[in-house]
N, C-alpha and C positions, 0 to 999 in steps of 0.2 A: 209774300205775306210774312212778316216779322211776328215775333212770340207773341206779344198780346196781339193783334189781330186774330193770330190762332187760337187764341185764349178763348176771344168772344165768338170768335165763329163756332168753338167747340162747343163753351156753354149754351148758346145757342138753339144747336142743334141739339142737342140731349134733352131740351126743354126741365120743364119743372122737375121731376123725377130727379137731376141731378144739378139741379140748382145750385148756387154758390151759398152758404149761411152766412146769416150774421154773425160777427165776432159779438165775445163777451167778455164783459170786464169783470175779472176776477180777481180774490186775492190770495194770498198764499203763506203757510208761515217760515218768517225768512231770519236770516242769520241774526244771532243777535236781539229776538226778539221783534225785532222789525215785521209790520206787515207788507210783503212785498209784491205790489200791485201786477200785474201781468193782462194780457189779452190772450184770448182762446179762441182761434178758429178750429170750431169744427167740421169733419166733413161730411158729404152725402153722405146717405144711405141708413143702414140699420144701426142706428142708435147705442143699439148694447153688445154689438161687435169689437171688442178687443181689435186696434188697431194703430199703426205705428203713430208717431210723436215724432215732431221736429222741436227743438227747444231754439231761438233765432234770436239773437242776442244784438241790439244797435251798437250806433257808434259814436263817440264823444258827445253830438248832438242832440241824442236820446229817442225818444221812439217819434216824435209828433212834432207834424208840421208848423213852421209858426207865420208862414203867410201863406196866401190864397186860399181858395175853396174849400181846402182840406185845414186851415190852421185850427190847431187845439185838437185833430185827428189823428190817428195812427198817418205817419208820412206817406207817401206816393209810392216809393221804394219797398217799406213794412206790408200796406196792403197791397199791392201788389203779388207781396211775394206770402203774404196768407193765402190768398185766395186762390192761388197758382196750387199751395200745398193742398189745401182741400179738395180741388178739382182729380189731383194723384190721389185720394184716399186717406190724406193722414189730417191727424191734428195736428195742430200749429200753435208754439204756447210762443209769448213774445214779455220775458222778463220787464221788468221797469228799475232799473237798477239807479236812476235818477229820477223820479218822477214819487218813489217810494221815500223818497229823504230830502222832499224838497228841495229841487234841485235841477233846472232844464237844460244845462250844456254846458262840457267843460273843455271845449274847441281850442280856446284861445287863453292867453295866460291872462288878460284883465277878467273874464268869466270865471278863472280858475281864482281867483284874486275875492272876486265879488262876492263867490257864493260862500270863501270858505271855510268848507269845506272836501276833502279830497274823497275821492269814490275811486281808488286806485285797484289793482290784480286781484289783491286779498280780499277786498272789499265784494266785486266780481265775479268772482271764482266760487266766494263761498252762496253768493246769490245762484250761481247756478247749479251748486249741488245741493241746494236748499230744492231749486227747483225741479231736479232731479229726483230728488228723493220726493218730494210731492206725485210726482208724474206717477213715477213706479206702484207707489197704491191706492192709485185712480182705475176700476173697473173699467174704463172705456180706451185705457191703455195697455200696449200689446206687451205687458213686464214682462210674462213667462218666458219670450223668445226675446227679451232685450232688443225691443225693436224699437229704442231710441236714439237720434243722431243730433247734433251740434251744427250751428251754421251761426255766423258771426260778419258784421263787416267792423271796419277799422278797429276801432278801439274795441267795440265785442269779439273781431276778430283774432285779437291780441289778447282778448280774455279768454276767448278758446284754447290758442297753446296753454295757456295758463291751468286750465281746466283740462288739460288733457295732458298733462305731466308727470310720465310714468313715476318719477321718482319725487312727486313733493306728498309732505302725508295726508294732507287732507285729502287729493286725489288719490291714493292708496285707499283710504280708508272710507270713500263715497261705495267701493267692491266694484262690480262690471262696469267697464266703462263702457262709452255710447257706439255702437255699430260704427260709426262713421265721423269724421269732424271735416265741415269746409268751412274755410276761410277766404271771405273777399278782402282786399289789402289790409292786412295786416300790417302793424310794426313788428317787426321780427330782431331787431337790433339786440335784445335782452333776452332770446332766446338761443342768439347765436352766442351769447358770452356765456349763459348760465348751463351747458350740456344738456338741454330740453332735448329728452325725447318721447314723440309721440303714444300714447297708449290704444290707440286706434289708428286706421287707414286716415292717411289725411290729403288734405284734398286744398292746393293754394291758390287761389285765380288772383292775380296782379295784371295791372294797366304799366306800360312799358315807360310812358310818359309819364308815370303818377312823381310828381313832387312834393308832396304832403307824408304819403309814406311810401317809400323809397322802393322800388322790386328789389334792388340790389341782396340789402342784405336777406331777404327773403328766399332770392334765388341759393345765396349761399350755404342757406338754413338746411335748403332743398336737398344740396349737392351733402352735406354734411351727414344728415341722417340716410340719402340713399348708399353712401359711404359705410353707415354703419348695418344696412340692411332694413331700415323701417320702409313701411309703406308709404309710400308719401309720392303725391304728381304734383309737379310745379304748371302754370298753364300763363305764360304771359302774351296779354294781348297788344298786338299792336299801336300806335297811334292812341291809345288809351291812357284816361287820367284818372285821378279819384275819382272814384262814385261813378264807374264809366258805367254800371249797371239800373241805374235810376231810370223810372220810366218817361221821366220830363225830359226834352229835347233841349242842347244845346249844354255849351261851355261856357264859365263864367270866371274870373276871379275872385278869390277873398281877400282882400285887403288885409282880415283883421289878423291870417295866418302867414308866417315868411314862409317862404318857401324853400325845400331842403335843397334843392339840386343848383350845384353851382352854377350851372348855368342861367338861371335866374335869380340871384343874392340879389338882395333887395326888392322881391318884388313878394306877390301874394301866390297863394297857390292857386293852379285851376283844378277846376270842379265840375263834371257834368257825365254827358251820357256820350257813349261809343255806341252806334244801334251793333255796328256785327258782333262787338263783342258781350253787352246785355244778351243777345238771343241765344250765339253761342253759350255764356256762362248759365245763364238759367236752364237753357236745355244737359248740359253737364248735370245740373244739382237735381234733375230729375232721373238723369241715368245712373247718376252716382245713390241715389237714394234707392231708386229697384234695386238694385245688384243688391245693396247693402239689406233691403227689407225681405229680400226674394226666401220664399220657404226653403 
């Protein structure tokens, strides 16, 4: 029985009592003036309970699907992994760092072309300590004990080092950082040049096959700050590509992106799910998240 099997078997059995919520579309006020759109899952139970907060940041693509049954919805990946965080107890806020400036996906360089405008680290970074500081004086969040943590894939992921950069001042100056920060593939290329180091436990799960964004220099990042004594686990999955954690079955290519690894120049990158290592990593972001929330 793989994660979500488990998932529904559990909801399930717990019946109504601990039922899954609906998400809510909220908004928030964001860098700049900007209103920055977001989604809220909340979770079961006692309503005015002080209770942890995940902040889950997308990736180049932005949060919502743009075909099948879900298009114009939070993606397959996004709810999925709301609803996974509810079921543990916590809130789940899910920034819109594209979708707040007009703007659905900046994947590919004619996208980045079309729309623009650029939604780059700065741009990112300050959306999530916009939405940080939002979270913190929200009554139904666990501020006192800073029981807020980071989760990110690709390009969000790459906003997370960003956001968790002991030495830039804007992260200086957001004060506690988050319990915890995980990152699914990340680029780490610009964090191994610029001396990023972590301000929290960090946490990397890379696909060993990912050609879109590379484990390599991630692994390096790894080796780097465990060199300097940070906390940081590196976790690469085998036979695994981008997006090896998506709940949709199977691999694809994208045409519209080259792919980094030499050994496919000239081709597009692949794209899709790994089931062992989806179950593996999601079951990590649950254990990684007790430890980090535990009284």
């Amino acid at each position: 029985m793989d994660f979500f099997q488990k998932l529904i078997f559990v909801g399930v059995t717990l019946g109504a009592a601990c039922a899954v919520q609906a998400q809510d579309a909220i908004s928030l006020p964001g860098p700049g003036g900007i209103a920055l759109k977001a989604w809220h899952y909340k979770p079961a139970g006692d309503a005015a309970a002080a209770k942890p907060v995940v902040i889950a940041l997308h990736g180049c693509g932005g949060l919502y699907a743009t075909a099948g049954e879900r298009k114009g919805q939070l993606n397959a990946r996004h709810h999925a992994m709301g609803e996974m965080l509810q079921t543990q107890g916590y809130h789940a806020i899910f920034p819109d760092s594209f979708g707040s400036r007009g703007i659905e996906s900046i994947c590919s360089e004619a996208q980045r072309l079309r729309n623009g405008i650029q939604v780059g680290m700065d741009e990112r970074r300050a959306d999530v300590l916009a939405a940080l500081a939002w979270v913190r004086a929200q009554p139904w969040a666990d501020a006192v004990r800073n029981n807020v943590a980071l989760l990110g894939w690709s390009n969000g992921a790459q906003t997370l080092l960003a956001s968790t950069d002991a030495g830039h001042r804007a992260v200086k100056a957001a004060g506690q950082p988050f319990k915890t920060a995980i990152a699914f593939y990340p680029g780490c290329v610009e964090a191994t040049r610029t001396g990023y180091r972590p301000n929290t436990p960090l946490t990397l799960l890379l696909g060993a096959d990912d050609d879109w964004t590379l484990p390599e220099p991630c692994i390096k990042l790894g080796e780097q700050l465990k060199g300097k004594g940070d906390d940081v686990t590196v976790k690469v999955y085998p036979d695994a590509v981008h997006d090896f954690d998506t709940p949709l079955p199977g691999v694809r290519t994208r045409s519209d992106i080259p792919s980094r690894s030499p050994a496919r120049k000239g081709l597009g990158v692949q794209v899709g799910q790994n089931a062992g290592a989806r179950e593996d990593s999601w079951q990590k972001v649950q254990e990684i998240l007790k430890k980090a929330f535990a009284p």
